[in-house]
C-alpha positions in Angstrom: 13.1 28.1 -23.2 9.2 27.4 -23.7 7.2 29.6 -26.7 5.4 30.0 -23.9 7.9 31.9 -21.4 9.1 33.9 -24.4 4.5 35.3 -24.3 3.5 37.7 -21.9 -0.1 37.1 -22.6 0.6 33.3 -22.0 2.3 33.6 -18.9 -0.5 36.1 -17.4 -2.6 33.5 -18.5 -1.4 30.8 -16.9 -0.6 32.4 -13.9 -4.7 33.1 -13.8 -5.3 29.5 -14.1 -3.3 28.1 -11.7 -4.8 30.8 -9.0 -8.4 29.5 -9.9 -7.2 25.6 -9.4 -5.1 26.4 -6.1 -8.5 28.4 -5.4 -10.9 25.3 -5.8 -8.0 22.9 -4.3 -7.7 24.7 -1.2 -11.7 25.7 -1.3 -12.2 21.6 -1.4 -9.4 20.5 1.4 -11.5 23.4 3.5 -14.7 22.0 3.4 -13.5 18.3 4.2 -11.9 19.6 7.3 -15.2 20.4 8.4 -16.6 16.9 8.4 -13.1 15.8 9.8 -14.5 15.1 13.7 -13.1 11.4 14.4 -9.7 10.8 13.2 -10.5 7.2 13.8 -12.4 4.5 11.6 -13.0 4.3 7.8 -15.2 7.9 7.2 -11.7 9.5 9.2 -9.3 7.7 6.6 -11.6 8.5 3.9 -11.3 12.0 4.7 -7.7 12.2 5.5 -7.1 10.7 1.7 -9.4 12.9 0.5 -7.8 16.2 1.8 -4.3 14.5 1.1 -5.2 13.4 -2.8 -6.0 17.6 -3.0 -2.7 18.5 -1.5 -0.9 16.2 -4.0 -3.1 18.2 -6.2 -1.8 21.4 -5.5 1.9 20.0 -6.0 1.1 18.6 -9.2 -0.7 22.2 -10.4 2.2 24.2 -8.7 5.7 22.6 -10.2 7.4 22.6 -13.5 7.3 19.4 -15.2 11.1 19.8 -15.4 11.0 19.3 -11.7 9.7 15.9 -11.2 12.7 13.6 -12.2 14.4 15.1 -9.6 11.6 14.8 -7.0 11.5 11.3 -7.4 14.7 10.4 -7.1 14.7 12.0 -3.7 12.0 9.5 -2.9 13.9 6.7 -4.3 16.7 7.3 -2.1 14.2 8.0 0.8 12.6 4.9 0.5 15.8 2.9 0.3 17.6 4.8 3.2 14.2 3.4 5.3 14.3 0.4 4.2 18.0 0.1 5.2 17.2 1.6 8.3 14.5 -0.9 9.2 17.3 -4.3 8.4 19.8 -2.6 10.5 17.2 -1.9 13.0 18.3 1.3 13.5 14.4 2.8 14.0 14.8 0.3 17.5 17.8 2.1 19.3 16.5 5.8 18.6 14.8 6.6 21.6 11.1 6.9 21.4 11.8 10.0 23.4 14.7 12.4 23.1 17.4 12.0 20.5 20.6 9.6 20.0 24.4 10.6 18.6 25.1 9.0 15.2 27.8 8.3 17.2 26.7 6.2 19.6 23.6 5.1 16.9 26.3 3.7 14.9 28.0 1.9 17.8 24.9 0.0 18.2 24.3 -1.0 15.4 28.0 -1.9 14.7 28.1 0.8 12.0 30.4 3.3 10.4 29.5 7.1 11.8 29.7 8.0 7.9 27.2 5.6 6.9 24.6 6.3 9.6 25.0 10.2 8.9 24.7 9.3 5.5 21.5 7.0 5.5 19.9 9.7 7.9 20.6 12.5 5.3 18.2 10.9 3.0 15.4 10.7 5.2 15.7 14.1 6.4 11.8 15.9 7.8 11.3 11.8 8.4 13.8 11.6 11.0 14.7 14.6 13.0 18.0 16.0 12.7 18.7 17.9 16.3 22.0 19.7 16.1 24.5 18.9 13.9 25.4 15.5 15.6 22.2 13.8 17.0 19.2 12.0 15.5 15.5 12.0 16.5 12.2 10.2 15.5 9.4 12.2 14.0 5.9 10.9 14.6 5.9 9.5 10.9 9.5 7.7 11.9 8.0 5.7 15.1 5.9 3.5 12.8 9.0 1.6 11.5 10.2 0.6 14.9 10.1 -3.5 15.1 6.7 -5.1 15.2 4.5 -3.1 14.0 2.3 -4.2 11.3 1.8 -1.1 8.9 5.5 -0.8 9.1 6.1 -4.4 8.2 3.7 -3.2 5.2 6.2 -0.9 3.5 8.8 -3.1 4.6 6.7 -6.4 2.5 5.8 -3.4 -0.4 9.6 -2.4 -0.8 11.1 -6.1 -0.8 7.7 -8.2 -2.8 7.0 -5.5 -5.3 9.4 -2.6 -5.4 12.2 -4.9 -5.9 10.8 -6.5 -8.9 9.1 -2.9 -10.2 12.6 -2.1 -10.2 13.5 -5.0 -12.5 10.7 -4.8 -15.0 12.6 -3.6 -17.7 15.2 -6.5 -17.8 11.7 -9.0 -17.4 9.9 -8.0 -20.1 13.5 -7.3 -22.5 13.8 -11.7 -21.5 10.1 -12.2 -21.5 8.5 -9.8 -24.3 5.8 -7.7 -23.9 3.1 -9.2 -22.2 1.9 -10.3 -19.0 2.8 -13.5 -17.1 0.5 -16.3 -17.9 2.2 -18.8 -15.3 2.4 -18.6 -11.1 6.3 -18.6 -12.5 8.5 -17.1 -14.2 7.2 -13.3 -12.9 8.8 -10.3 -12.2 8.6 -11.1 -8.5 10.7 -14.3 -8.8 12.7 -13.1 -11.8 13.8 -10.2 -9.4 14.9 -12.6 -6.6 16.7 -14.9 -9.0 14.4 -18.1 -8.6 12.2 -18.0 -11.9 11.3 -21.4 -12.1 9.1 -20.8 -8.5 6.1 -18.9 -7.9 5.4 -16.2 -5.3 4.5 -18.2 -2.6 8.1 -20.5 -3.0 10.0 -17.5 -3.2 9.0 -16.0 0.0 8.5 -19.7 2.1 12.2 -20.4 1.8 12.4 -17.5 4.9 9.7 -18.6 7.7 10.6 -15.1 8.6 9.4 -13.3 5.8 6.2 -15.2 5.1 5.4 -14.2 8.7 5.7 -10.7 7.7 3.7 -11.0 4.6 0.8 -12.1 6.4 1.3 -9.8 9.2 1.2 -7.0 7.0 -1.9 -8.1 5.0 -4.0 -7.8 8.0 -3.3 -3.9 8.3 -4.4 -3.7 4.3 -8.5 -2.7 6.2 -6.8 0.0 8.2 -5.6 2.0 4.4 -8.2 0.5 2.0 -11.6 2.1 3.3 -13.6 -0.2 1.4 -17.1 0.7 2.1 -16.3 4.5 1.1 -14.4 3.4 -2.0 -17.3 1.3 -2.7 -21.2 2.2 -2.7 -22.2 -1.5 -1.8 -25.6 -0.4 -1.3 -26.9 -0.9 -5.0 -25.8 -4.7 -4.1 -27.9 -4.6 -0.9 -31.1 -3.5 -2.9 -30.6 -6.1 -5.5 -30.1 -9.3 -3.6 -33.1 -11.2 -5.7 -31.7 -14.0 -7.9 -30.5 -17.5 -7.0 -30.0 -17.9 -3.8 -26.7 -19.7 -5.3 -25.1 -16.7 -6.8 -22.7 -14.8 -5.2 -22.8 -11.3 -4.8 -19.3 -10.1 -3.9 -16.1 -12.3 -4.2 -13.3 -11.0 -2.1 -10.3 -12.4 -4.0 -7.4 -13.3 -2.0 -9.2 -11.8 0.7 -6.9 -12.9 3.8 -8.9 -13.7 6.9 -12.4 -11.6 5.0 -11.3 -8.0 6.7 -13.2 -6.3 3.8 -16.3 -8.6 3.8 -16.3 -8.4 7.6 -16.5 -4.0 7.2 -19.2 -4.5 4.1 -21.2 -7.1 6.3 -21.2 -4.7 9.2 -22.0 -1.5 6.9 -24.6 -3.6 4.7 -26.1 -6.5 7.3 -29.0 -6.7 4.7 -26.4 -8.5 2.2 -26.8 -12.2 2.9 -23.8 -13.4 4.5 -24.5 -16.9 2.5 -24.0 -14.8 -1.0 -20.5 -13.6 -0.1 -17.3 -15.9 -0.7 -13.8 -15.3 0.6 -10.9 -16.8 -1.0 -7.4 -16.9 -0.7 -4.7 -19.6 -0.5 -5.1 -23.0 1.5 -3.7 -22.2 4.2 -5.6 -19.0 4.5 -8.9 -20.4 4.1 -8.2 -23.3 6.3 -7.2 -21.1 9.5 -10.2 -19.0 8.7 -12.6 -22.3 8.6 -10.6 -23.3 11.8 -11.6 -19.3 13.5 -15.1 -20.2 13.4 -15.4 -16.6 14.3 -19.4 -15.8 14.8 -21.0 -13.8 12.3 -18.7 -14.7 9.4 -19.7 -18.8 9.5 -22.1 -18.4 6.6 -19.9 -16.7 4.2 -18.0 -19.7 1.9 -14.8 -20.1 1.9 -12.9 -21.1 -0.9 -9.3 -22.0 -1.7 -7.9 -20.3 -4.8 -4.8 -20.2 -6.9 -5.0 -16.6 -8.3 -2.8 -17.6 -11.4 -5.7 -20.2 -12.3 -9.3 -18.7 -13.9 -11.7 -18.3 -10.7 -14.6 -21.4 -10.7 -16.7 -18.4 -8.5 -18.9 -15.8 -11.0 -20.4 -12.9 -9.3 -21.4 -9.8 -9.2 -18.8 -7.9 -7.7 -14.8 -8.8 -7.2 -12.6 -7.2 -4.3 -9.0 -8.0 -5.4 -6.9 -6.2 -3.2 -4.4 -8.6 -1.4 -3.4 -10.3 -4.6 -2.9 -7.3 -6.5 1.0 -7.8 -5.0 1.4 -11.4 -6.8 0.3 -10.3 -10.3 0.9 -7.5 -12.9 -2.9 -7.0 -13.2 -6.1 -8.0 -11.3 -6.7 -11.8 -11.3 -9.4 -12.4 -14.5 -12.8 -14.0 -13.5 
């Protein structure tokens, strides 16, 4: 027991405390709300993580310390009981509408009942549990169903960096303390047992799941709202210099989703000053788009494991953020 459950005077005082931050938490989600008109576009995702960041908020002020290892081990198994879900396909043969038995969700999926019961059980408020014997989706659940692209993005985040997360410890007990210099021998292709290739080897031996990776890049715009992360507008009002310098580098960029949302927020930013760069590949079906509006920005191929030829003012390096331990250096 704490010194500070054994004080009256301690406990009254925290107790005070924690009504005055639940005051101004609750004080803060209330006055987003009231801008909250459009739930579509970047200002309605800025405001939806704004009002979500101070309900996490109110978590964090409410629960013991004590309470936490235990929290996120229910998450753990959440997000592996999803993931599991989403290889047997099991999100496909709930109905959209209605609910299933795990009976007969288990004969389609050519499952034990015991297994399926005991998956669901770990992703219980995610999936609704009707009865005792039959399964529903949520409206959070429906995202995983086949196809779709943000669901393919926890699928890519579980597999491409939860996996090796997971493995850090035996990494860096092999590899000492300190980050990988080389597109090899990382934790991504330590974790997937082929050290001696880099990130983009590891995933090209499936066609399958480098199809996925890209897929799911292209929903990274819908959850990063760049231009309310960002005030680009001190770049917009200091665009003198050579005409030769770059003013933002999107690093591993994908197909220039950000720059496109900053070029559209900021058209006063010279499209000329901006560079996109990302793999070959990338760069060359971007280049092959032609897509109007975007022709002026260069595009450059770039091996994030190698020091960036491109100095500039300002670096956006949000899609490689998956294939290194720390932002690329520039």
């Amino acid at each position: 027991m704490s010194s500070r459950e054994n004080d009256p005077g301690a406990l009254s005082v925290a107790a005070s405390e924690l009504v005055e931050s639940l005051n101004a938490l609750t004080s803060q989600i209330y006055e987003t709300s009231k801008d909250y008109k459009d739930p579509s576009g970047q200002q309605g995702l800025l405001l939806r993580q704004r009002m979500t960041n101070a309900a996490r908020q109110i978590i964090n002020v409410v629960r013991e310390p004590g309470e936490t290892p235990y929290e996120f081990s229910t998450h753990m198994a959440e997000m592996g009981a999803i993931r599991m879900f989403m290889k047997m396909k099991a999100f496909d043969k709930i109905p959209l509408e209605g609910s299933i038995s795990y009976e007969d969700l288990a004969a389609s999926l050519g499952a034990e009942v015991p297994l399926v019961i005991s998956l669901s059980q770990h992703v219980t408020g995610f999936l609704h549990q009707i009865g005792e014997d039959r399964v529903a989706h949520s409206r959070l659940s429906k995202l995983y169903v086949s196809g779709n692209a943000q669901g393919v993005f926890f699928q890519i985040m579980f597999d491409e960096a939860m996996v090796p997360w997971a493995q850090w410890p035996q990494f860096f007990a092999k590899y000492g303390l300190k980050e990988p210099k080389l597109g090899n021998h990382n934790p991504h292709s330590f974790a997937w047992g082929d050290p001696d290739k880099n990130f983009w080897e590891v995933i090209s031996k499936e066609p399958e799941r480098l199809v996925d990776f890209n897929q799911s890049m292209n929903t990274l715009d819908e959850v990063l709202p760049v231009t309310g992360m960002y005030d680009f507008s001190w770049i917009a009002k200091n665009t003198e210099g050579p005409n030769d310098r770059p003013l933002i580098v999107d690093v591993g960029g994908g197909k220039g989703q950000a720059l496109k949302r900053i070029m559209a927020a900021f058209p006063e930013i010279p499209a000329e000053r901006l560079v996109l760069q990302d793999r070959a590949p990338v760069i060359e079906e971007v280049i092959q788009a032609n897509e109007p509006g975007f022709e002026e920005v260069k595009k450059i191929p770039h091996d994030f494991f190698q020091p960036n030829p491109v100095k500039g003012e300002f670096y956006l390096p949000f899609s490689s953020l998956l294939t290194s331990s720390s932002p690329p250096r520039v």
